[in-house]
N, C-alpha and C positions, 0 to 999 in steps of 0.2 A: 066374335063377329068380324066381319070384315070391314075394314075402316079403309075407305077411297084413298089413294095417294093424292098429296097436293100438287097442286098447277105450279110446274115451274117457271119464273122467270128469269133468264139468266142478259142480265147486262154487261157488253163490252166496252169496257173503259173508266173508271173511276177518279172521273173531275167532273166540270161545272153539270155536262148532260146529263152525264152517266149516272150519277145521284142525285141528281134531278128526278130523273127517270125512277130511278131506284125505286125513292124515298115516295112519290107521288104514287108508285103501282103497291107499295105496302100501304100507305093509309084508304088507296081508294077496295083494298081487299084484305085485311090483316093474316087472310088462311093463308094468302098465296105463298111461295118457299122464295124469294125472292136474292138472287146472289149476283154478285158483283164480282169479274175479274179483271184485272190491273198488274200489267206488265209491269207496272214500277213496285218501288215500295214504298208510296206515298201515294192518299188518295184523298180527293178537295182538298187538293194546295193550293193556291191563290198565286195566280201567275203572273198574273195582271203586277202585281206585290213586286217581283225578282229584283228590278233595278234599284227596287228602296231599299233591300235589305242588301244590295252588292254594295250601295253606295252608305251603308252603314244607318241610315234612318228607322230601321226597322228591324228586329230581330228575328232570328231564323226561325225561332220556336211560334212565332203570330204566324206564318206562313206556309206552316209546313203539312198542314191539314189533320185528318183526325186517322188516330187508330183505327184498327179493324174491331177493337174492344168497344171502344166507346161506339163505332156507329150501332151494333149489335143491338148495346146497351138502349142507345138514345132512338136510335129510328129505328131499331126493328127488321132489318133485312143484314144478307152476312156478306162482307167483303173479303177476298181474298186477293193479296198480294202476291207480288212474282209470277205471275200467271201470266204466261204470254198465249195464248189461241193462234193457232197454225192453221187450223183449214176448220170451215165450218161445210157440215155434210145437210144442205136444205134435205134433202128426201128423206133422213133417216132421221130427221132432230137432234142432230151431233155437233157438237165441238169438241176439236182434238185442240190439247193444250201440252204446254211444258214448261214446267217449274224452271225459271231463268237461273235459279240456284243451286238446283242439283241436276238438273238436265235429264229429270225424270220426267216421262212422259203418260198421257192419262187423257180421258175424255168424260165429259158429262153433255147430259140430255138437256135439252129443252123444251118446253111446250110452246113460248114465245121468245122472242131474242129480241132483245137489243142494241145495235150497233154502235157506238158513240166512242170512237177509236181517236178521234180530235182529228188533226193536220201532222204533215212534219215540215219540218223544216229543210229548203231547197238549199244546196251547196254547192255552187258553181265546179265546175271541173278541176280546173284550176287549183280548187282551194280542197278539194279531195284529197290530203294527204293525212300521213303516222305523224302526227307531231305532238306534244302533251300541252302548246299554247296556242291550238287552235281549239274555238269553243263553240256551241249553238246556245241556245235557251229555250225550252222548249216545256221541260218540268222540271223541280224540285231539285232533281239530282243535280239537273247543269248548272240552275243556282248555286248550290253549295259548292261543285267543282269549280266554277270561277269565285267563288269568294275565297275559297281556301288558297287556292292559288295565287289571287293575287296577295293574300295572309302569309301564303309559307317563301314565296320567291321574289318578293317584292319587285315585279316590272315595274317602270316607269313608263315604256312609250306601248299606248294600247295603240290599236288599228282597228276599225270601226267599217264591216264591210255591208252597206247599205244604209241608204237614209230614211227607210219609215220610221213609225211609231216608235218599235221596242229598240229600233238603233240609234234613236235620237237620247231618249229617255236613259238608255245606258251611257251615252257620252259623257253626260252630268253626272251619270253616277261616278263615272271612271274619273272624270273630274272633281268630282268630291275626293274622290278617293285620292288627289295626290297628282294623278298622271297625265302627262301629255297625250292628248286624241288626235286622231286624226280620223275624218269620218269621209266613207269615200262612196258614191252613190253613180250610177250608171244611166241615169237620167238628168238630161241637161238641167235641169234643176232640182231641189227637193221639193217635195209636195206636188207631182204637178195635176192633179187632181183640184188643187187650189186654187180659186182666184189671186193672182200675184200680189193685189191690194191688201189678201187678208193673209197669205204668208210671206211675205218679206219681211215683216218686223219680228218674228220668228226666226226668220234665219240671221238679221242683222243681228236679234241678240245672240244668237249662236258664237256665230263669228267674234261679238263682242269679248264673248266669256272663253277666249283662249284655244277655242277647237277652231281646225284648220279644216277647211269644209273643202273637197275634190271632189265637183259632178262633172259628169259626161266621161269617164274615165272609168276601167277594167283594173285588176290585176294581170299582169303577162307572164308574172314567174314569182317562185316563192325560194327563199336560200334556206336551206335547211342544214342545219347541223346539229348533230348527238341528240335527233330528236325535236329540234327546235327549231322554229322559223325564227331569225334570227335579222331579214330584212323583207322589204317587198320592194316589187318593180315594177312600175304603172305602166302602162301601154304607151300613155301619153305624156312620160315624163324620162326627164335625163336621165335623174340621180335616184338613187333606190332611198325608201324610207327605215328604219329603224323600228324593231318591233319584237316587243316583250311577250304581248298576248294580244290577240286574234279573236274577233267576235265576227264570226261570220249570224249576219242578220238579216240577208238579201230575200226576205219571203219565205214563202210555207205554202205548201200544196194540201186538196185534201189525202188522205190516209184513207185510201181506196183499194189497195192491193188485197185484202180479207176479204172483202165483199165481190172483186173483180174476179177472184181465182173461185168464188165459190156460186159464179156465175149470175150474182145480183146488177140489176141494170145501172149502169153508169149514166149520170144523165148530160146534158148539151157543156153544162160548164166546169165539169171533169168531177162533179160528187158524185154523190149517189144519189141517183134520182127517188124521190118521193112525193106523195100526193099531200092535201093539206090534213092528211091524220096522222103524218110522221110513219105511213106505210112504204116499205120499197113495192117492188113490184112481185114479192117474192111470199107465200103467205106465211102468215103468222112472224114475220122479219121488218122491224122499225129500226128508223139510222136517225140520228139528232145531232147536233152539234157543225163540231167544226169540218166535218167528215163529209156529211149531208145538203144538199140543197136547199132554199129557200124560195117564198115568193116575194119577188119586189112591188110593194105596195104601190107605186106610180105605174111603173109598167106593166104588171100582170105575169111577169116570166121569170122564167127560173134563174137567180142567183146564186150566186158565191158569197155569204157573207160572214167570214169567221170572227166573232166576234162572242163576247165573255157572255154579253147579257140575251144575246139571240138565241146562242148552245143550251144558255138554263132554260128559257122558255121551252123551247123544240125540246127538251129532253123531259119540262113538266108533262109534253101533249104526248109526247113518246109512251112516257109510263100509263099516264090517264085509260090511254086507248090501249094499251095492253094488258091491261087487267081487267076490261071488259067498257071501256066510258065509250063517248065519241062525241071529241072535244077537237075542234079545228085550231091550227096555227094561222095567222089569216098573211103572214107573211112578218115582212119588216123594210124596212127604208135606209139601215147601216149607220145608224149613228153613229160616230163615234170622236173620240175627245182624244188631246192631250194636256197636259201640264206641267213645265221644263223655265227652272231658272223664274218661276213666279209667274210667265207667262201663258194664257190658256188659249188656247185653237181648237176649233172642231167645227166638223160638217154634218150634214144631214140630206137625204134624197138625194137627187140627181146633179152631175154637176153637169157644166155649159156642153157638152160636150156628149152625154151620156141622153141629156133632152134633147138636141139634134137628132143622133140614133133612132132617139123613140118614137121619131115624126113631128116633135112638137117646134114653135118658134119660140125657143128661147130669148130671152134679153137679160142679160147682167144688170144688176142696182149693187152699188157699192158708196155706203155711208160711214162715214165716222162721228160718232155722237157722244158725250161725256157722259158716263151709267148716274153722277151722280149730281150735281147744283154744283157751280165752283167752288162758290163757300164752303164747300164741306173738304176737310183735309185730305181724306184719298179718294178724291174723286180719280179717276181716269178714265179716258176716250174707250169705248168699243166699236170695232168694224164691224158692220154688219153685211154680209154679199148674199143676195134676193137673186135666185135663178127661175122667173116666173114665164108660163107660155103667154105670148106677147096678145093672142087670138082669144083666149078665154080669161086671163088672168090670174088664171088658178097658178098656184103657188109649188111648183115642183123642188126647189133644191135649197137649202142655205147654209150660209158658213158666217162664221164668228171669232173672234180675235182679239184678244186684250186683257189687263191685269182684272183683277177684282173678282167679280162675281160672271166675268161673260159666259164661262162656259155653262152655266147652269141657265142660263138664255138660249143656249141650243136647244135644250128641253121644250123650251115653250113651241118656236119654231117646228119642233119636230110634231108635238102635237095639230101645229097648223097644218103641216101636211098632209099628217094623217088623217085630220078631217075633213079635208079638202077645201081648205081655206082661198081666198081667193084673199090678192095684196089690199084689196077694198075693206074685206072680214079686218085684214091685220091694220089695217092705217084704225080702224075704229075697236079696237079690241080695249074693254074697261079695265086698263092696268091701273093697280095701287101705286099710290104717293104717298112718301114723306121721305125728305133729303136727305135723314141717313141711310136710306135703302134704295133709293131708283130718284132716277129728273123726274120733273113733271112731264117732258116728253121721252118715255122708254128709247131707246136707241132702234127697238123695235118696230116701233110706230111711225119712227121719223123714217125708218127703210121701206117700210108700208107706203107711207103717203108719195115718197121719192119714187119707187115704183110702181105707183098708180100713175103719176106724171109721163114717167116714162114709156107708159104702155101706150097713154093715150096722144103721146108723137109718134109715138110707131103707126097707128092706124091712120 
């Protein structure tokens, strides 16, 4: 008898999306043939992880993600490593691929695709060179080539080129590790997304813990010898600095050239454009991740938001809706966090500057409030910065800052947003008490009622 061929789905990329995606289009169909191809040879690594395990907190084996055996085993769908995808043919349901190992080349069908190829990482001109201590971090492999490195050659002086998230986070680790930093950022400050109230004590512990911190300042030349940069020379400085190894960490674009050459729509903020089913505009072709666009839940319009916990959603709604569902992404607002030297920072929605843009009349609130009763041994202060439209009160933007438990107080906030909280909802919101957990006044609360104050001088 003849027995139907099964529906293929083939995913590009295997990390947070792309098994996301995977794993949610085999439970919502178990027939389907569902396969995964991954340029590397690692797939759901934990990336987010890298600086813990450079700076020795964490072992390479907790982060290196799972076989192609065990996903098979456990979820059901088949991955295959080394697999790089060269050009996808929409008209024909083709993907032409090549084994990164042997350089054999080969193509498989699809009946649905999807995209989930992540970002890469941006490398200034400049810093475009053959050298064996200049590094990115990006996946797994760069991990372990800067751990081993700094393992087998023992540098002492890193050079740290950018100041967001993952090059702050590595400074401490390269600082665990032993070595002089130096962390150099091209914007007249770090953070500047940030209310200065709520990152300055971030950067002053910075600074405190031995890294030498250079904003507003370029690379202008790199010395290179037998393969090594060996110094750097600032644009804006006399003397060149001394350097071991090189973490170039100046940003990440998305990873759009596959989809661009195979004629899928780009959209306004350089992804791939897609609607809220995780569709491009291409049929039967879904993109998720870090690759892909979002909706900004305040503004309505299409963002950039690469980000660990956004990519696994969009790549659940990815898979859902390619195996037959029709499940919306409704967007996101960027949360996101840090935690460096015990200290925790993070934002949510829009900041002063981003609600301008949108039309709205922002106003700034910025409180500092103790999370716990003095009496209690670790108490300490949290900032809280309140970005609310000054016309309606509703609650667009907020940031947080300080030891303890603040950053899991962005959470709350973020739900405020999301429900469209207005600073009146938050000044009366029924938080728990009991002194070894929160004040009787939330630090929250007290920014609520401060920006209730505030709004009603503006009118």
């Amino acid at each position: 008898m003849y027995k139907p061929q099964k529906k293929k789905i083939v995913v590009i990329g295997g990390n947070d999306s792309g098994l996301s995606a995977a794993g949610r289009a085999k439970r919502m169909n178990p027939e389907l043939d569902v396969v995964v191809l991954e340029k590397t040879g690692f797939t759901g690594y934990a990336s987010c992880g890298f600086p813990y395990l450079i700076s020795g907190q964490v072992p390479a084996q907790k982060l290196s993600g799972y076989s192609p055996e065990s996903v098979r085993e456990k979820r059901g769908f088949e991955v295959k490593t080394g697999i790089l995808v060269t050009a996808i043919d929409t008209f024909s349901k083709l993907l032409l691929t090549q084994n990164v190992n042997t350089g054999t080349t080969d193509s498989i069908k699809y009946d649905k695709l999807i995209i989930a190829v992540g970002a890469k990482p941006i490398v200034p001109e400049e810093l475009n060179v053959r050298a064996k201590n200049i590094f990115t971090l990006r996946n797994f492999s760069d991990a372990e080539k800067i751990n081993n490195f700094i393992r087998e050659d023992n540098p002492q002086n890193a050079i740290i080129i950018g100041g967001g998230y993952i090059g702050i986070e590595m400074a401490e680790a390269f600082l665990l590790r032993g070595l002089n930093v130096i962390l150099i950022e091209k914007s007249a400050r770090l953070f500047p997304d940030f209310i200065p109230e709520i990152s300055d004590p971030l950067v002053n512990l910075i600074k405190s813990k031995g890294i030498r911190l250079i904003c507003g300042d370029t690379i202008k030349k790199l010395n290179v010898q037998n393969n090594n940069v060996h110094q750097i020379q600032l644009n804006n400085a006399d003397t060149a600095s001394a350097a071991d190894i090189i973490l170039v960490s100046a940003g990440i674009a998305p990873d759009i050239a596959l989809a661009q050459n195979a004629g899928i729509p780009i959209g306004s903020t350089g992804a791939i454009k897609v609607n809220q089913y995780m569709q491009t505009r291409r049929l039967d072709i879904f993109a998720a991740g870090d690759c892909a666009e979002t909706n900004q839940l305040i503004t309505n319009k299409p963002a950039w938001l690469p980000l660990a916990g956004i990519a696994s959603r969009q790549g659940r709604i990815a898979g859902n809706n390619s195996a037959g569902g029709r499940e919306i992404f409704p967007g996101a607002l960027g949360t996101v966090m840090i935690k460096v030297f015990g200290f925790e920072m993070g934002k949510t929605g829009l900041s002063f500057q981003e609600a301008q843009n949108a039309g709205f009349a922002p106003v700034i609130t910025v409180i500092t409030h103790s999370g716990k009763p003095e009496y209690i041994k670790d108490n300490s202060p949290v900032t809280v910065g309140l970005i609310t439209d000054s016309r309606s009160g509703r609650l667009l933007g907020a940031q947080i800052a300080g030891s303890g438990d603040a950053g899991l107080r962005l959470n709350i906030l973020a739900t405020a947003i999301s429900s469209r909280l207005s600073v009146n909802d938050l000044a009366f919101l029924d938080f728990g008490y009991t002194p070894l957990i929160t004040n009787v006044w939330d630090p929250i609360a007290v920014a609520g009622n401060v920006a209730l104050k505030n709004i009603k001088e503006k009118k």
